[in-house]
N, C-alpha and C positions, 0 to 999 in steps of 0.2 A: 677265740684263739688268736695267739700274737701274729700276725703277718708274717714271714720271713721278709729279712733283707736281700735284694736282687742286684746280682753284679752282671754287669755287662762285656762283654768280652769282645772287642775285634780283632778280626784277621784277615790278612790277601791273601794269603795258599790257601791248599788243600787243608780242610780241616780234619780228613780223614787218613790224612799222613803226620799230621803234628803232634806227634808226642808228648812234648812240653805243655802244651796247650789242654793238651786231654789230663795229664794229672793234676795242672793247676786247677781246673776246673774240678776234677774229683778231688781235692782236697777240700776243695768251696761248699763241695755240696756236702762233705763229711762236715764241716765245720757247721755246718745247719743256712746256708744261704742257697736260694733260689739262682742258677746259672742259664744264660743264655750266651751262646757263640751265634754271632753273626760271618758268614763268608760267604763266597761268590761258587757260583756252579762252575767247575771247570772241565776241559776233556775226559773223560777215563777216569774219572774220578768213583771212590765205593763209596757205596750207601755205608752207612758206619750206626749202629743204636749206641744209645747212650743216655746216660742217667740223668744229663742235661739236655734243654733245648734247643737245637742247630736251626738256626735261619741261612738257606742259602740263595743268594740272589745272584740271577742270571743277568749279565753287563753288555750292551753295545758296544764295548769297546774291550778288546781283552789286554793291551800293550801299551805303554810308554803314558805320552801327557794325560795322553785323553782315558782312559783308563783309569788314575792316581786321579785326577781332575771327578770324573762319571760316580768312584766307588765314594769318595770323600763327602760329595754334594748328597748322595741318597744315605748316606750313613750319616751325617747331620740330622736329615729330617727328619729319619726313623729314629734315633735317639731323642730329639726334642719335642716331639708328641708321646714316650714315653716314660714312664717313671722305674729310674734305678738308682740303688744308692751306691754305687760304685763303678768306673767305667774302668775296663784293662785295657790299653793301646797296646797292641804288637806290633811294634815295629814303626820304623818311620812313616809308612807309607801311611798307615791308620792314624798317624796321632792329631793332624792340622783337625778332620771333626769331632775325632774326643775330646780334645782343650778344648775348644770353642764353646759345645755342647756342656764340656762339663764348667765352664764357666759361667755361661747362662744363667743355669740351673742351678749352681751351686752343688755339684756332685762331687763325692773325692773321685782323684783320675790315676791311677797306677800306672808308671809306664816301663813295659817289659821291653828289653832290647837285644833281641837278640842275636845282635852280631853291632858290629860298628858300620852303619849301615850308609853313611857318606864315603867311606873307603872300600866299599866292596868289588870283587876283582872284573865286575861287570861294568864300573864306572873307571877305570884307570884309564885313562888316554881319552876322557870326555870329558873335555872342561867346561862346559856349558854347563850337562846336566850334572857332574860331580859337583859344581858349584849351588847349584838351586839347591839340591840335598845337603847341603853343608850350612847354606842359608836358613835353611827349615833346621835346623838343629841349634845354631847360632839363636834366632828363636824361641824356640819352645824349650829347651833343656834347662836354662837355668832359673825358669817360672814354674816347672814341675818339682812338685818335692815330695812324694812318692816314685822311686823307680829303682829298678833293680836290672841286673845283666848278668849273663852268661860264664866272666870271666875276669879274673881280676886284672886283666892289663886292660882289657877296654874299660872298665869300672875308674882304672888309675888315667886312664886317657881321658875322657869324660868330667872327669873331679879336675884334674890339673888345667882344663882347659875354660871348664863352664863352677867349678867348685862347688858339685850339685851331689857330690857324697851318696852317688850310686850304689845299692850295693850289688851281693853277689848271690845268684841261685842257679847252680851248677844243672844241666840237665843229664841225672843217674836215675836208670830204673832201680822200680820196687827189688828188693831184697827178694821175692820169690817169682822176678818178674821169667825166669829159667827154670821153674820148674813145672811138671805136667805135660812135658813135652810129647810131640806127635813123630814119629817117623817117617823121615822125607828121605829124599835120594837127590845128590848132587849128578847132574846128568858124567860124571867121570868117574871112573875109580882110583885115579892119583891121588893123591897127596894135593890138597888145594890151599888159596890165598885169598878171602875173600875181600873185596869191596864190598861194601853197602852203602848206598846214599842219595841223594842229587848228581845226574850226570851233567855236570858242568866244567866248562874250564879248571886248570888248576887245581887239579884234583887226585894228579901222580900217575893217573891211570896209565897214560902214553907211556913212561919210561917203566912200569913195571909190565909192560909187555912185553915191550923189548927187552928186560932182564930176563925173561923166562925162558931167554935161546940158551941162559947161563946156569939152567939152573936143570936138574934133571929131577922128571915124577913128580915135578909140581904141577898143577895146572890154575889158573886165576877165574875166578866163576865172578860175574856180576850183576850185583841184586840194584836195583833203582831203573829210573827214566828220567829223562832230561833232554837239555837242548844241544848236548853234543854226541848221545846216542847214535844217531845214526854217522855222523863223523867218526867216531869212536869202531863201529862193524865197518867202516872203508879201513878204518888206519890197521885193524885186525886182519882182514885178507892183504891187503899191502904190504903187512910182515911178511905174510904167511901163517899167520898163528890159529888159524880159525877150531883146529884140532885142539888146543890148548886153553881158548879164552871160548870162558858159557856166559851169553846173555839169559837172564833168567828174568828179564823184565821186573817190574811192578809187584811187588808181593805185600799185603794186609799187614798191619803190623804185628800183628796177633799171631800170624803163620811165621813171619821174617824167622823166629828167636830159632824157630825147628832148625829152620836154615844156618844161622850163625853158630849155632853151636854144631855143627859136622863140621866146619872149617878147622885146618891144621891151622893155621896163621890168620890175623886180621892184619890188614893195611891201613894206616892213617896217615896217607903220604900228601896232605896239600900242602901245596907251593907258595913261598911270599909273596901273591897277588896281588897287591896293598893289604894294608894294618889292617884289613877287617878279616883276612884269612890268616896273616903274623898272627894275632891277639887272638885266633878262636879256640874254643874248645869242642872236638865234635863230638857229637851224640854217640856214633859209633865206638869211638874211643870206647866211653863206658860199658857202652854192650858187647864189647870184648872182652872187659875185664871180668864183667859177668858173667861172658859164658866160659871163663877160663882159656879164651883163645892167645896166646900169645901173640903181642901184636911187634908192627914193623912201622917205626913211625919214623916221619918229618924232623928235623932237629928246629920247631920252632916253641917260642918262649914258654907258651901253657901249656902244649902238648910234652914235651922235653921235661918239663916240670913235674906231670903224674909219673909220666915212663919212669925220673930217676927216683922221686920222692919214692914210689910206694913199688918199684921195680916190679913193673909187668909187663915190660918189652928192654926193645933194643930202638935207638935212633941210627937213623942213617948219616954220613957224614955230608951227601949230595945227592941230589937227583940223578947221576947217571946210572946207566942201567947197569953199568958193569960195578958199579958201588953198593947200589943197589941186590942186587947178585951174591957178591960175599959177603952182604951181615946178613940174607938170607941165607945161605948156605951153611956159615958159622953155625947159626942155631940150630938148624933144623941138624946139623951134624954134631951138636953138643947136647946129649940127653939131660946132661944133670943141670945147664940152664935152662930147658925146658921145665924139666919138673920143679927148680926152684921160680921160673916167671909163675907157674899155676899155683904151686903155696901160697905166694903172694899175693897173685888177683884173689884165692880165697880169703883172704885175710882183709883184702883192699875190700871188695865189697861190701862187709859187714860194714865198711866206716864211708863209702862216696854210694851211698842209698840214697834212696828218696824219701825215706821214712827217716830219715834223719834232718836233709835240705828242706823239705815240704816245709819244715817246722820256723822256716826262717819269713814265711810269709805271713804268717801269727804278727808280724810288724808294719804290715802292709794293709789288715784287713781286719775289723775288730766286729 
């Protein structure tokens, strides 16, 4: 019997939060290849099964040099003692041992980028370390020639800069990734807006609190954790909004969809942090559009772009909360945009699926 071919996968997060990560990997295995994800053990992290292999390795060091420096050097050695015929880099922080390794050896190396990861709004105002990441990209991008990303302005930022003709693999769930659903209860019975995601900077959350002094019978419910979580419950009692704004922590991905789809509204409100939040496309977008939530987004380039292209929200024209407020209010007080936003995310989904994108990595992987 033919051996399978073995692709290699790495990652710094959670692997049992990355979505993206999990259907490329189930496309791999549908395609008839043997998959293994290598990550790190983190806090609070779930045990997740899966139809591939998970290695995860526990680090002395969880932050900054020494961290990127610890996870690069043990993921070298573990690649170059084993045999794959394919390595996938996520992200910058993986890619210095994948090239290396896959150089070695002569491995093909995939590299997925999922965000522009020298301009991200955690390195703005460090010019040391925005430089080192900028250095590592200068680099390695334009000797890689397999690689794909998220969105087409970091794709066109990327080519224009390195002429490395990146392409594009949007991250939408499956076409029946909403149905089967289980009955949850949002701890309110208002009218809500939901968040879901990384609680980090930059993220809108701040000014759509403070919109909700403007808004009646709404209430803002938030699903994720992160590093401004607990900033985030000071700035909520410091309104006063604590009655209004539900943390809901940390939720499975498989549970999340129950939750997204009882949402009146989704919000996709990040901030121009640098070009790596300008240029993103977030996940959540999508799972709005899936669950038929009408969403309240950012006026930035790729986001602004689904919202008019395929009309399944509204853009804001700023971030203040009182702006914020009245194209929240507009809609929620205009039925017949409401039910035309939902015609069209029914119509949008059947075409920004995953069963249609998957199929773009048939060029990546033979």
């Amino acid at each position: 019997m033919k051996k399978k071919n073995k692709v290699f996968v790495a990652v710094t997060n959670d692997i049992s939060t990355d979505y993206r990560v999990h259907k490329i990997c189930s496309y791999l295995i549908k395609l008839g290849f043997d998959v293994v994800v290598y990550g790190r053990v983190l806090p609070n992290t779930i045990t997740v099964k899966r139809a591939y292999t998970i290695i995860r390795k526990k680090h002395f060091f969880n932050n900054n040099f020494l961290f990127y420096a610890e996870y690069n050097i043990r993921l070298f050695f573990y690649i170059l003692f084993r045999k794959f015929n394919y390595i996938v880099s996520n992200d910058l922080d993986t890619l210095p041992a994948c090239f290396f390794t896959s150089k070695l050896k002569n491995i093909d190396l995939v590299y997925d980028s999922h965000e522009l990861f020298s301009e991200g709004p955690e390195l703005q105002g460090r010019a040391f370390v925005q430089n080192f990441w900028r250095k590592l990209e200068d680099f390695f991008l334009p000797r890689i020639k397999k690689s794909y990303t998220v969105s087409q302005s970091i794709a066109d930022f990327y080519d224009k800069k390195y002429q490395n003709k990146m392409g594009v693999i949007k991250n939408v769930p499956l076409k029946n990734a909403y149905s089967n659903l289980k009955e949850v209860k949002f701890p309110t019975d208002k009218r809500t807006i939901l968040y879901q995601g990384v609680l980090n900077p930059g993220r809108g959350i701040k000014p759509m609190i403070k919109a909700l002094k403007y808004i009646d019978n709404l209430d803002l419910v938030i699903i994720g954790y992160g590093k401004v979580e607990q900033e985030l419950r000071m700035f909520v009692a410091k309104e006063k909004m604590d009655e209004r704004v539900h943390f809901l922590g940390r939720i499975d991905r498989g549970k999340l969809i129950n939750y997204t789809k009882l949402a009146t509204l989704g919000m996709v409100l990040e901030e121009p942090l640098g070009l790596s939040f300008t240029y993103s496309l977030p996940n959540k977008l999508f799972d709005f559009i899936h669950a038929e939530i009408p969403i309240i987004a950012g006026n930035m380039p790729e986001i602004s772009r689904i919202i008019n292209e395929y009309k399944v929200g509204v853009t804001v024209e700023d971030y203040s909360p009182e702006k914020i407020a009245s194209k929240i209010n507009e809609v929620l007080n205009d039925a017949a945009l409401l039910s035309s936003i939902k015609k069209h995310q029914q119509e949008t989904k059947e075409i920004l699926c995953w069963e249609i994108e998957s199929k773009k990595l048939d060029n990546y992987f033979k």
